[in-house]
ROGU-665493 format. One line per 3 residues: number of its first residue (from 1); their letters; for each residue x negated, y negated, z negated of C-alpha. Coordinates in nm, 3 decimals, padded with zeros to 5 digits. Layout:
N
NUM	A	X,Y,Z ~ ...
end
This chain:
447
1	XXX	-18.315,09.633,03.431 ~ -18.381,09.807,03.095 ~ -18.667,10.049,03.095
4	XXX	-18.476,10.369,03.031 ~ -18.250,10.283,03.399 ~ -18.554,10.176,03.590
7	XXX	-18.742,10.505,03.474 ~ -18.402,10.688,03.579 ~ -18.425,10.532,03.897
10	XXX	-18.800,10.631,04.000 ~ -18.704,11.008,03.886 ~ -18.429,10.944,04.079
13	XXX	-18.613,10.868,04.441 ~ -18.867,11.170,04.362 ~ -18.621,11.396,04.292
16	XXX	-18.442,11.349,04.644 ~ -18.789,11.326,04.841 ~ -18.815,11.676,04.753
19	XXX	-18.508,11.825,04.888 ~ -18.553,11.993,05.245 ~ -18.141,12.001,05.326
22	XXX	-17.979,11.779,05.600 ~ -17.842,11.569,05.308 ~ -17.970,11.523,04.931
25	XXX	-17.831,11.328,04.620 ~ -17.999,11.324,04.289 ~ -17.821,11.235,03.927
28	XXX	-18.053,11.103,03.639 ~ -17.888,11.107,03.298 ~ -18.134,10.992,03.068
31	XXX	-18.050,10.911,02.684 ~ -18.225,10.820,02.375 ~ -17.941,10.803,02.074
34	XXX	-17.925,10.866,01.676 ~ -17.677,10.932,01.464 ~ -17.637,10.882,01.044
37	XXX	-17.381,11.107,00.907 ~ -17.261,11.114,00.539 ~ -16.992,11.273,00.333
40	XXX	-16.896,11.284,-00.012 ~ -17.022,10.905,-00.024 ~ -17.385,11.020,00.033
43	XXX	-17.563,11.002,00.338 ~ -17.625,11.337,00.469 ~ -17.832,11.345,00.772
46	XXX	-18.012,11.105,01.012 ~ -18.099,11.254,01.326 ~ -18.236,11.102,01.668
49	XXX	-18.249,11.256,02.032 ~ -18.402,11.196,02.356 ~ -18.346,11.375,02.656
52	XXX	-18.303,11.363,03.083 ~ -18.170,11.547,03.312 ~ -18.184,11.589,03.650
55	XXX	-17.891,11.711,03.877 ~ -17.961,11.747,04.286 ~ -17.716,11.832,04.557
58	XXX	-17.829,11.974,04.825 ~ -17.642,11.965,05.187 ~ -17.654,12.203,05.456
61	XXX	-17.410,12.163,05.720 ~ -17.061,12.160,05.527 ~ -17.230,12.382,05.225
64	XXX	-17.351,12.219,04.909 ~ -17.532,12.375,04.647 ~ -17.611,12.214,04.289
67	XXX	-17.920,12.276,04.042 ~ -18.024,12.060,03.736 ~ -18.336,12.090,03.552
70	XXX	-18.520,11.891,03.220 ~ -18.785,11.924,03.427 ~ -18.917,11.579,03.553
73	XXX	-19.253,11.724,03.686 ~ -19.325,11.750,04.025 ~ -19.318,12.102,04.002
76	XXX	-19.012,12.120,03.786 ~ -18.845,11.912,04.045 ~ -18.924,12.103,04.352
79	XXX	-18.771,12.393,04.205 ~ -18.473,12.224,04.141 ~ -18.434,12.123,04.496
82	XXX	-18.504,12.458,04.607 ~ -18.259,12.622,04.429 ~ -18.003,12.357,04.509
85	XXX	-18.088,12.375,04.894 ~ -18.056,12.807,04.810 ~ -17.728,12.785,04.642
88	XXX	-17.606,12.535,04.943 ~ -17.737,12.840,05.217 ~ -17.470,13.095,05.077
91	XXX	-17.218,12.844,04.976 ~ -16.870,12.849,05.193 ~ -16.827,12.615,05.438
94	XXX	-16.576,12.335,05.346 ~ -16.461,12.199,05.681 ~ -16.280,11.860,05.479
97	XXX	-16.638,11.792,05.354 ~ -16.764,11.464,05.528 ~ -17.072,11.440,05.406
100	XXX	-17.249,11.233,05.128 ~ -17.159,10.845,05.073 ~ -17.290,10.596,05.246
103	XXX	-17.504,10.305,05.007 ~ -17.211,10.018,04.905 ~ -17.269,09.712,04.700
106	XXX	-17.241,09.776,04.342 ~ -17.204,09.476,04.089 ~ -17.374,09.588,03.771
109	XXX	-17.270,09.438,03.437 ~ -17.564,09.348,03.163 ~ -17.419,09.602,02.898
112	XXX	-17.759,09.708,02.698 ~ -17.762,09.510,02.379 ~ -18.084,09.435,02.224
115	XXX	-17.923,09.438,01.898 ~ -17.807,09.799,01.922 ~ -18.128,09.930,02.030
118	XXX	-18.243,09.789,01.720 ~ -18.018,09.904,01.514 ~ -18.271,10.166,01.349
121	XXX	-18.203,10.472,01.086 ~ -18.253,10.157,00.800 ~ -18.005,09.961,00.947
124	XXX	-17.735,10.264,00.999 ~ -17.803,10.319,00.652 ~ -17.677,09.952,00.560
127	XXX	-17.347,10.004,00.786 ~ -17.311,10.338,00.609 ~ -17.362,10.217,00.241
130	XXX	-17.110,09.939,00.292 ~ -16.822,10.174,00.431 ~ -16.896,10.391,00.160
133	XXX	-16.838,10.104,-00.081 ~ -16.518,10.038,00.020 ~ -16.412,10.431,-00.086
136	XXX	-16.611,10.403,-00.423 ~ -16.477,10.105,-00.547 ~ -16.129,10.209,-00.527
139	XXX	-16.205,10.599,-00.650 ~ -16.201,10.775,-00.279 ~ -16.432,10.908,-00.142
142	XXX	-16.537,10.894,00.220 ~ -16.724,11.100,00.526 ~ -16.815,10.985,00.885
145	XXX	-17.055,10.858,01.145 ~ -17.250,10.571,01.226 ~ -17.434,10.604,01.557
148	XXX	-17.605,10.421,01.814 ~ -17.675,10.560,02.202 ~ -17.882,10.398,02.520
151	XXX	-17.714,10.551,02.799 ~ -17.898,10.530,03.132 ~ -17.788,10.692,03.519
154	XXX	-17.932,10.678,03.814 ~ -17.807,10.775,04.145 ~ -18.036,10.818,04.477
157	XXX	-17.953,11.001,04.819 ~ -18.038,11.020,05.147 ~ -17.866,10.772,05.290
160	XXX	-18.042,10.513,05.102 ~ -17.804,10.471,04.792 ~ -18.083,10.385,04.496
163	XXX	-17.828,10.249,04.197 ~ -17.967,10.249,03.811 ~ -17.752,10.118,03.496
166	XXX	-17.762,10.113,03.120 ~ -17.528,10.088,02.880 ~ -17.596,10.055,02.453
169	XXX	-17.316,10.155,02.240 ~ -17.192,10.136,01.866 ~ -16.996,10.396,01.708
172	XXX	-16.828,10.442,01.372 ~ -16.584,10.682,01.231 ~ -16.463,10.708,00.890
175	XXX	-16.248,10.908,00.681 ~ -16.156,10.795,00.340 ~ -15.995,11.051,00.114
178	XXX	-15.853,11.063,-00.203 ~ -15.728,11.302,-00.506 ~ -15.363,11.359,-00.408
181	XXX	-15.347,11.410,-00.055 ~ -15.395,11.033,00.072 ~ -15.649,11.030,00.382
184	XXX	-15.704,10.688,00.586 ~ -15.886,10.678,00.925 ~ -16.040,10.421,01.123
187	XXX	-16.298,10.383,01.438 ~ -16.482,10.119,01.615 ~ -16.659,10.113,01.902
190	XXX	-16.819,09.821,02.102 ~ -17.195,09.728,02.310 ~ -17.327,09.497,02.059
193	XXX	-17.454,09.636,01.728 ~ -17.431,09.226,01.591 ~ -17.026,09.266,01.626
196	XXX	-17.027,09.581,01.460 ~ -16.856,09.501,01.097 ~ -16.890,09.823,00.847
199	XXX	-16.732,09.637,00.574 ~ -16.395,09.578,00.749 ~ -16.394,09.904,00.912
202	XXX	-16.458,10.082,00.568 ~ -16.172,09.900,00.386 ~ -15.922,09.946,00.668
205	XXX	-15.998,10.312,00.627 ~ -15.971,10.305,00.250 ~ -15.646,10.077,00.211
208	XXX	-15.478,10.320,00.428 ~ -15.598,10.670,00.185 ~ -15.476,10.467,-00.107
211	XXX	-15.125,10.415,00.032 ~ -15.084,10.755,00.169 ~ -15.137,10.924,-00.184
214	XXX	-14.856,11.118,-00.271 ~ -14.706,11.227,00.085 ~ -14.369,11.392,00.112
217	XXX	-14.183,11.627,00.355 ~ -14.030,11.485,00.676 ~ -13.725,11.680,00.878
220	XXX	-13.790,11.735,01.250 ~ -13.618,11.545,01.467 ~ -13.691,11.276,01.705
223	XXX	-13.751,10.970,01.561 ~ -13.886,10.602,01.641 ~ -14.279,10.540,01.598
226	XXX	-14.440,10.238,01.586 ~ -14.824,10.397,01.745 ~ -15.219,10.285,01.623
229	XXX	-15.447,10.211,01.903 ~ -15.640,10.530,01.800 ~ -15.303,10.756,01.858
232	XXX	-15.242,10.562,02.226 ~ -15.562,10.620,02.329 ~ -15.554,10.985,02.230
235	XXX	-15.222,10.995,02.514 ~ -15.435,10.790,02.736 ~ -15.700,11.044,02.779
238	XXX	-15.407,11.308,02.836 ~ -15.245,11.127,03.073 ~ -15.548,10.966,03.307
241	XXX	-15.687,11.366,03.272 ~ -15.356,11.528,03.380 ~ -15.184,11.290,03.603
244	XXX	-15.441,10.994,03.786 ~ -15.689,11.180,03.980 ~ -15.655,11.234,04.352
247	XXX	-15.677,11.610,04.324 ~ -15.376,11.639,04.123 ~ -15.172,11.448,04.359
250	XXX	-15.297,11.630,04.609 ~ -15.197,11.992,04.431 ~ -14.890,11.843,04.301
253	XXX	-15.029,11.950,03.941 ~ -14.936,11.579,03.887 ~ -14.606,11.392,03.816
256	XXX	-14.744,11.116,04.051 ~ -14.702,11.310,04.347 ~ -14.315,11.270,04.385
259	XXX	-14.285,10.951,04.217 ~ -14.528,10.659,04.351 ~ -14.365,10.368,04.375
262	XXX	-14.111,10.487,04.153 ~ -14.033,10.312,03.813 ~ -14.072,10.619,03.566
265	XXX	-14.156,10.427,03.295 ~ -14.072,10.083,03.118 ~ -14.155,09.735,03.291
268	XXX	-14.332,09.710,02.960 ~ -14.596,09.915,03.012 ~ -14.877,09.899,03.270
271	XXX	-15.194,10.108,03.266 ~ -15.539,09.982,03.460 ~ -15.861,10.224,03.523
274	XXX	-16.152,09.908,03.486 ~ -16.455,09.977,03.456 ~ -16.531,09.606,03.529
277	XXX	-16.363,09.440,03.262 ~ -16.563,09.299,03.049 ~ -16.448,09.480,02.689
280	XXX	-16.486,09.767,02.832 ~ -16.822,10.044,02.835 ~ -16.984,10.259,03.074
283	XXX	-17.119,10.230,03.414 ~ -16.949,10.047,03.710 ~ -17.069,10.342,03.982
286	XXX	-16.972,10.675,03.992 ~ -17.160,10.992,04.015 ~ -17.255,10.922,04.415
289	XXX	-17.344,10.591,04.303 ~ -16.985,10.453,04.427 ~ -16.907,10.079,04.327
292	XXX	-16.609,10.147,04.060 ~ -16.279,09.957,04.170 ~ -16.051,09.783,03.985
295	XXX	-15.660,10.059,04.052 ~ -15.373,09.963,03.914 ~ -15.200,10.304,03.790
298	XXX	-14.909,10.161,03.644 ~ -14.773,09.854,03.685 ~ -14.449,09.712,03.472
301	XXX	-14.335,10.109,03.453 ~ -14.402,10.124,03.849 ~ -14.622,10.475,03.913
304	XXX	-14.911,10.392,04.180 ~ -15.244,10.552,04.188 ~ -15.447,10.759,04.216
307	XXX	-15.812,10.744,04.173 ~ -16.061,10.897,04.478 ~ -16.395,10.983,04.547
310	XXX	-16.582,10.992,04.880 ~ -16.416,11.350,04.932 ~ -16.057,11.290,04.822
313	XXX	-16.072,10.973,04.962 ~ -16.192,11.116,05.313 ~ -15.915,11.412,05.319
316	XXX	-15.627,11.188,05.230 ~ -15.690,10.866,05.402 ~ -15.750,10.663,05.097
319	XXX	-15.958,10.407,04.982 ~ -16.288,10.543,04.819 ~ -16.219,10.357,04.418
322	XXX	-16.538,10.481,04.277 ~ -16.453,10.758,04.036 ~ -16.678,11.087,04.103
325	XXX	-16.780,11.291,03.859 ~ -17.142,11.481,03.858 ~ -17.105,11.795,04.088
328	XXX	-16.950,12.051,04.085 ~ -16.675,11.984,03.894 ~ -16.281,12.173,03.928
331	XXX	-16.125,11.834,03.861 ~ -16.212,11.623,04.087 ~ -16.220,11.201,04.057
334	XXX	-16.076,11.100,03.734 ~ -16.014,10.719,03.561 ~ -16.258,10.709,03.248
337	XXX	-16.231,10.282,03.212 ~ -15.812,10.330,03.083 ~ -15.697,09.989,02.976
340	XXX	-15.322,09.922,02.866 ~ -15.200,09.545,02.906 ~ -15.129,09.385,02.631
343	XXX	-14.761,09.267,02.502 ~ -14.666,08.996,02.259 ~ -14.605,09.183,01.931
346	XXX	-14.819,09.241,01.630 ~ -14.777,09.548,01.477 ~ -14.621,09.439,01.155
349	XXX	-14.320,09.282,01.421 ~ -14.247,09.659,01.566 ~ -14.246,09.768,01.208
352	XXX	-13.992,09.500,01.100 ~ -13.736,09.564,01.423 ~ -13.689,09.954,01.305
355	XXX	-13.419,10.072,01.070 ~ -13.598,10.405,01.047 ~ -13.917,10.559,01.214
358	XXX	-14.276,10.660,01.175 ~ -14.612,10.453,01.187 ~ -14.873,10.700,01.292
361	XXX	-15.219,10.603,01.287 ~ -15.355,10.896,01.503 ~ -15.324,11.257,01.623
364	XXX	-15.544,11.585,01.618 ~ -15.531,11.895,01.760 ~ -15.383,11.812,02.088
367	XXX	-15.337,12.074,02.387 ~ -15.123,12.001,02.737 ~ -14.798,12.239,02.689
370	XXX	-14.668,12.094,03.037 ~ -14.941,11.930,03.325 ~ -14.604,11.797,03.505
373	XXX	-14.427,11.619,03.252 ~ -14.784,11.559,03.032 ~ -14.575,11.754,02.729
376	XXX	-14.796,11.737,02.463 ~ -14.810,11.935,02.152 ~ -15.029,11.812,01.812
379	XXX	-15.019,11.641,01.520 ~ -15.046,11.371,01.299 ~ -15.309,11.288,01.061
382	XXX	-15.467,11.040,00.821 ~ -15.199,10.829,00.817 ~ -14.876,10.869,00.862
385	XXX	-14.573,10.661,00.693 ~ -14.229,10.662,00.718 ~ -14.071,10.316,00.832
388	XXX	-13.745,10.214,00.668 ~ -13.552,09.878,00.672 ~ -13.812,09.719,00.850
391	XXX	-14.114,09.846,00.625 ~ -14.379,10.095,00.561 ~ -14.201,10.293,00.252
394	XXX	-14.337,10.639,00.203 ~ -14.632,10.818,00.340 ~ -14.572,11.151,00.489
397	XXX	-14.760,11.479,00.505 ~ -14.883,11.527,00.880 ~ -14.638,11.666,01.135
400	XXX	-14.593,11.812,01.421 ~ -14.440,11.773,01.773 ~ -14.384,11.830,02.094
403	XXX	-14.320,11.590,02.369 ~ -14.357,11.445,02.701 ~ -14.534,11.155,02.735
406	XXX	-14.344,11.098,03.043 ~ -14.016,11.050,02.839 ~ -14.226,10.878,02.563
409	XXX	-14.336,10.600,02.776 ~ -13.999,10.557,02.921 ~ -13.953,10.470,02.603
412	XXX	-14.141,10.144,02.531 ~ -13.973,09.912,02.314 ~ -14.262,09.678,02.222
415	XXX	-14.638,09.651,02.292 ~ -14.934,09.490,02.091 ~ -15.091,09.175,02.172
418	XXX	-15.447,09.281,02.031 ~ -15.637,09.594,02.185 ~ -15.873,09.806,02.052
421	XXX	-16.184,09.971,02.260 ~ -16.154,10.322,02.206 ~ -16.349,10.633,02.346
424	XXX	-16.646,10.844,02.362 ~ -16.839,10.560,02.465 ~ -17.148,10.648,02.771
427	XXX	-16.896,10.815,03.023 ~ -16.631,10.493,02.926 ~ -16.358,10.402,02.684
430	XXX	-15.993,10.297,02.624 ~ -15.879,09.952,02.593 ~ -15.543,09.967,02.384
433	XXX	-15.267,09.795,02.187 ~ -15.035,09.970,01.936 ~ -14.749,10.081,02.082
436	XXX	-14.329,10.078,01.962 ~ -14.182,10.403,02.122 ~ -13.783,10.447,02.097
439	XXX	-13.833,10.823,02.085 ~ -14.100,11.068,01.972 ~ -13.995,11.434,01.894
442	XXX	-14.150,11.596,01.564 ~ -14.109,11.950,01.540 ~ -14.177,12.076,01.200
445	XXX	-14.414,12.018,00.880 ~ -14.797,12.110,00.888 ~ -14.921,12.350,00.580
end
């Protein structure tokens, strides 16, 4: 066990023996992370952070209260528990509230690199310097992030549930600009600092400014796209956020509610929450110290889920998969481990099957216009090219649309057979191909 989780987990333990409540959980987030920035080709700032937190639950009856502190003394703990076990006194009573989890066997996964915790502010430097090169050399110039983060939680209660995990992380954005409107984005993300590779990532960021100089209008309409792994993991979040947790399907704020076991979408596509798998990050407990479980959410276009915790699980007679968040929270479980199975196409195969469509490498500015039918609305950006006879022509100034990814995934005409991790890395990640869409609706030009 890494240092940072087994400190976690003795903060942890004290921070429940304090609570005088019929039933106590604590939540240790501790971190230790930096981060190198630099735009205009220049490194810009290097900063580094360490931090904890404590979160306790207190339980009286069927009344919980929640406080959280920075406080690790004994005295900053105490009055953490004491305002937790105050807040749980004038709570409301919640008469579907079971009580806290039980302990359940957890299998932890080794996922804190050596490597990445040394990969120091001289070393980010390196990474950064050698994107950067790829920008210079071919007149661009380039902005973006190379960080690396420890990521330690531990869960105790008073049932006897003591679990502790740490996970490193690697991650690198860049942006690579140039003088007539061309922009080209790329990402990685992975455990290892060792796998990291800044050149690649820097020239895949810097061939695709070069050959978006120059973009021209597009007319709305709905149009084939051939999808990045950056833009499907942008509609994996929205999906997994709107559509997969149990409270959803409980509301009916979710399309899964009248259509489990239906196919909705194409046999081609099936969508796993994993936080097993070994590509993926993050921790494989939950937030009551849960054992994650493997759920199938889609399977060949087939809608199944959802994902529980202890309390959805309880009130509808499901399984308990593992997928709490820290309390309180107004959303109840949700899937943070998304992975989409792969397919047997490479991308430059779903460009060469369309007479006409759009390559988009990813989206911004994205906000849910429809919870039911996950309608999205957004954009576009830093590279985008029209796709004629069966080849990137053009490069087109960023648009916008509207649609539901419902339809969209209906849709699926073709899926990657390489996958790209993708995420915000210590709560989990994406796994995802590119994607070939029949249908995507564009609305109208961005100024």
């Amino acid at each position: 066990m890494s240092s940072l989780a087994s400190a976690a987990a003795e903060l942890a333990r004290r921070a429940v023996s304090t609570v005088a409540a019929d039933e106590a959980e604590a939540v240790v987030s501790a971190e230790d992370s930096a981060l190198t920035r630099f735009a205009n080709n220049h490194i810009h700032q290097n900063v580094a952070e360490t931090g904890v937190s404590v979160s306790i639950r207190a339980v009286v009856g069927t009344r919980q209260g929640v406080a959280s502190t920075n406080r690790t003394d004994d005295e900053g703990l105490r009055a953490c528990a004491e305002a937790a076990a105050r807040a749980a006194t004038v709570a409301p009573e919640d008469p579907e509230f079971r009580g806290l989890p039980a302990p359940m066997p957890v299998e932890l996964r080794d996922r804190a690199f050596e490597s990445t915790r040394r990969f120091d502010a001289e070393a980010r430097a390196r990474a950064a310097a050698a994107i950067i090169a790829q920008s210079t050399e071919r007149g661009l110039t380039a902005a973006g992030t190379v960080s690396r983060t420890e990521y330690a939680v531990a869960v105790a209660n008073s049932h006897g549930i003591d679990v502790s995990e740490a996970v490193t992380s690697v991650k690198s954005t860049v942006l690579a600009m140039g003088v007539d409107g061309g922009s080209g984005w790329a990402s990685w993300l992975g455990g290892d600092a060792d796998a990291f590779a800044p050149e690649a990532l820097g020239d895949q960021a810097a061939t695709l400014a070069q050959r978006s100089e120059g973009p021209g209008a597009l007319d709305a309409g709905v149009y084939p796209v051939v999808l990045a792994p950056d833009a499907v993991s942008d509609l994996m979040d929205f999906l997994g956020y709107t559509s997969f947790g149990a409270k959803d399907v409980y509301e009916h704020s979710s399309f899964v509610a009248d259509h489990q076991g239906q196919q909705v979408f194409s046999e081609l596509f099936s969508l796993t929450d994993d936080a097993l798998a070994e590509e993926t990050l993050g921790l494989t407990f939950d937030f009551e110290g849960m054992p994650k479980r493997r759920v199938p959410l889609v399977d060949k276009g087939v809608v199944l889920g959802p994902v529980t915790d202890s309390y959805w699980a309880a009130r509808l007679g499901l399984p308990n998969t593992g997928h709490a968040l820290p309390a309180p929270n107004p959303y109840g479980p949700l899937p943070l481990n998304l992975e989409v199975a792969p397919g047997d196409a490479t991308i430059d195969e779903m460009i060469k099957g369309l007479k006409r469509g759009l390559y988009v490498t990813r989206f911004h500015y994205m906000n849910v216009e429809d919870p039911l039918k996950v309608t999205l609305t957004g954009m576009t950006r830093d590279g985008t090219f029209l796709i004629e006879d069966g080849r990137l022509t053009r490069p087109v100034k960023n648009v916008r649309f509207t649609q539901s990814l419902v339809e969209a995934l209906g849709s699926v005409r073709a899926v990657g057979n390489a996958r790209a991790l993708i995420g915000p890395d210590e709560g989990g990640a994406t796994l995802v191909p590119a994607l070939l869409l029949e249908r995507w609706e564009f609305t109208g030009q961005t100024r």
